[in-house]
N, C-alpha and C positions, 0 to 999 in steps of 0.2 A: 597892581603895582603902585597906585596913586596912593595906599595903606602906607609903604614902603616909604616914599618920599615925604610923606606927612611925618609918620615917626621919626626919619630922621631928622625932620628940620627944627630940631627941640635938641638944645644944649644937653638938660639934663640928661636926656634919653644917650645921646650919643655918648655920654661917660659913664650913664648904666652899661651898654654896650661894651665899651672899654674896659670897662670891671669885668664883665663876667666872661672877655677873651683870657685877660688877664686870670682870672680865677673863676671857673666855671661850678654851678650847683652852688649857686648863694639862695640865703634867705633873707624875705623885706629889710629883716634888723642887720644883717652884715649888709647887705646895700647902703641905707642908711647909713652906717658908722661908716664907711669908707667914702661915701660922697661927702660925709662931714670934716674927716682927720684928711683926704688926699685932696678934696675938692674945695672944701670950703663951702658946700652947698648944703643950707639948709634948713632945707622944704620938710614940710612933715612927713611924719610917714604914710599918711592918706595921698596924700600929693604925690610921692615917689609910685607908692600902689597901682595911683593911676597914669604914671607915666607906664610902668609894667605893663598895665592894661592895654596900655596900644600898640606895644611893643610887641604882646602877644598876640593882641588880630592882625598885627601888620606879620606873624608870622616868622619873625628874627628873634622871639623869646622863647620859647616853649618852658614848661613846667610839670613838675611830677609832686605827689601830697606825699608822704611818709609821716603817718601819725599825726599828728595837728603840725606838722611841719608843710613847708614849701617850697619846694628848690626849685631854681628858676636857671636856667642855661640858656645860650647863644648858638643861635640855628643863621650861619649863614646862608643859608638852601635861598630866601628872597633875590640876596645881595647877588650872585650867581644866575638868575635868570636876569637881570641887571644888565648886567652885562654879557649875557647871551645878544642880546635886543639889542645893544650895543659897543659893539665889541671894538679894540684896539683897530685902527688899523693900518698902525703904523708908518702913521705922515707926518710930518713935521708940523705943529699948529701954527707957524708964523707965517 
């Protein structure tokens, strides 16, 4: 779970995430153009890569190859045991 909280506490990562709810099965080069033209971010495409990378051992990316291609989706399955651990419960926090 400590994968999980690491990956989220990265800007970039959290609007990779954003994108790929938003539009899921991107590849590095539409990541890229969309964190440049909607976010203004931008990090190379090595640097994006490896935000990927951690996003993927943290378990909240997963990816499939097609050809020299790479599509990369959004696996909330982490985010869900999250808040298994934690769950609402319904108190007022003040």
């Amino acid at each position: 779970m400590a994968d999980v909280f690491r990956a989220l506490d990265d800007e970039t990562r959290r609007l990779i995430l954003d994108e790929l709810v938003a539009r899921n099965g991107q590849t590095l080069f539409e990541i890229c153009g969309v964190l440049v033209s909607r976010h203004g971010v931008s990090s190379t495409r090595q640097a994006i890569s490896q935000h990927l990378a951690v996003l993927e051992e943290a378990g909240l990316v997963v990816t499939e190859r097609r050809g020299r291609s790479k599509f990369h989706y959004f696996d909330g399955g982490p985010l869900t045991a999250i808040t298994r651990r934690w769950p609402a419960t319904g108190r007022d926090p003040s």
